[in-house]
N, C-alpha and C positions, 0 to 999 in steps of 0.2 A: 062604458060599454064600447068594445071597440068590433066592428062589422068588416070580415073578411069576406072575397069574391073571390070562392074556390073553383077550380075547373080541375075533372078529372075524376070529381066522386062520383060513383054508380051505385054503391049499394051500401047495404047497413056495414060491412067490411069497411070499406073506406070511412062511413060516418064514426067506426070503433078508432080507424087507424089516425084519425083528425084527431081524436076525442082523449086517446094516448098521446098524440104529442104534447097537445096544449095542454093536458095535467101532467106531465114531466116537468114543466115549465111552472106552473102552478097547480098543486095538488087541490085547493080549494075556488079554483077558478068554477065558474059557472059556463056552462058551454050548452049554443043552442044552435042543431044543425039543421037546416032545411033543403034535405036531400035534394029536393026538385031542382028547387032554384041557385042549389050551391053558396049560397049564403050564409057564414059561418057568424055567430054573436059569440064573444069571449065579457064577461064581465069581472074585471082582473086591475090592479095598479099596474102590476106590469107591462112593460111596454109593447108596442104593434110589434115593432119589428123581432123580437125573441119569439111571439108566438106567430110570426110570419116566416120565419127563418124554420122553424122546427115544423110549420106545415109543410113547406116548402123539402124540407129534410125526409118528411113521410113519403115521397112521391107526388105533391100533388102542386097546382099551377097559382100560385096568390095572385090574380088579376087586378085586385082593388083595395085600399082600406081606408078605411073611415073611422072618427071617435063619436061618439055621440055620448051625452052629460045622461 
């Protein structure tokens, strides 16, 4: 699982436009977004950085990442 710290998402819009990148990236990725907190869960092989790069490409701010097992 790897835990991005999104800045920038406001509304279910942004949670669509996250949610489009990182399945470009992986069509069967699992993605769990926590509007409030901006806290994005990808659970995916693929690496941080492709799906930080392509949030980061939607318009929006990656402040943080993390991997957790």
């Amino acid at each position: 699982m790897i835990e991005f710290q999104v800045e920038g998402m406001s509304c279910q819009h942004c949670v669509g436009a996250v949610t489009k990148a990182i399945k470009a990236i992986d069509a069967h990725a699992d993605v769990q977004i926590e509007l409030s907190s901006g806290i994005v869960r990808v659970d995916s092989d693929d690496t941080p950085e492709r799906f930080g790069a392509a949030i980061s490409d939607a318009g929006y701010d990656v402040k943080r990442v993390a991997r957790s097992a």
